[in-house]
Phi, psi and omega in degrees: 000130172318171161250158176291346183284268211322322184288327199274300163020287170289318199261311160346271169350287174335317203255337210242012204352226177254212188302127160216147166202103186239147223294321185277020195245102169325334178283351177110204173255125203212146168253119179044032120130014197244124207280138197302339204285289168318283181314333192258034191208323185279315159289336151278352162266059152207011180059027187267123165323131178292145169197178185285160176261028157280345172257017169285148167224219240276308203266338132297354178284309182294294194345277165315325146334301197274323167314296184265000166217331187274318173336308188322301175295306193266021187250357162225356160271166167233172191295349178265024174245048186306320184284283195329301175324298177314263164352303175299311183295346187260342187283312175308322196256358157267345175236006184102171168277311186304292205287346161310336170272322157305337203269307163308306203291337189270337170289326169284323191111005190243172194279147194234120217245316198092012146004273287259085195233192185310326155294296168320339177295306180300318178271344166291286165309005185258302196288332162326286209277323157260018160217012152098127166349290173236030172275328173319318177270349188270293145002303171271340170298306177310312136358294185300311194288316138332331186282280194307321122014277204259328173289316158297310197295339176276344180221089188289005167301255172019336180289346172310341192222038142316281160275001186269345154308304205270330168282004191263317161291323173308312209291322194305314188295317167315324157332293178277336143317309175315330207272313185325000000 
């Protein structure tokens, strides 16, 4: 049986192909979904000679993974919100922890700072506990999607990637539907 990191992972992985580095995409030159900035923060906190993240390989791609976004996740969810983790962790490595944190806290309805302190702790569980893992997970794909929505309109370069955004939130939900 999978673990929720391996399920989030897997799906993630799916979305996040290989080497791309396109002219309108502010994040740069990126591998499996990992920003040459990132790779390059991961090889000197490993004491590792700098190169492009177009040379990453299997087992830093997880590494980081797990270093710089599921810690993220699993270090204020709890395990039985298994479809919420999955969602967050694909929300975290696409908008950041602040922003996964902003985008979840405006979904719940609370002031949304990019966070993740005791109110937030507190209304994710409240809100967890009365509507469930995965209208919760659902919740936050509606977030993304509004987001990406409103993100265009202010910048319309940004519409080159509208859909491979918005299929990538259909795919998540379906996803987590699969998993329930």
């Amino acid at each position: 049986m999978k673990t929720d990191f391996e399920l989030a992972l897997e799906f993630t992985l799916k979305w996040e192909g290989g080497f791309v580095h396109h002219p309108k995409d502010p994040g740069g030159p990126t591998n499996k979904g990992v920003t040459q900035k990132t790779y390059d923060d991961w090889r000197l906190r490993e004491c590792k000679p700098l190169q492009s993240v177009a040379k990453m390989t299997d087992e830093e791609c997880r590494d980081i993974y797990w270093f710089h976004y599921w810690s993220a996740v699993d270090g204020v969810t709890r395990v039985e919100w298994q479809l919420f983790r999955i969602v967050f962790f694909d929300t975290v490595v696409q908008f950041g922890v602040r922003g996964a944190n902003y985008l979840w806290q405006g979904a719940m309805g609370i002031k949304a700072d990019g966070i993740w302190g005791p109110v937030t702790a507190d209304t994710t569980r409240n809100y967890l506990s009365g509507r469930g893992d995965l209208r919760s997970a659902l919740a936050l794909v509606g977030a993304r999607i509004r987001y990406r929505g409103k993100r265009v309109k202010e910048n319309f370069t940004q519409h080159v990637f509208l859909n491979g955004w918005l299929n990538r939130d259909t795919d998540l939900m379906a996803y987590v539907l699969d998993l329930q």
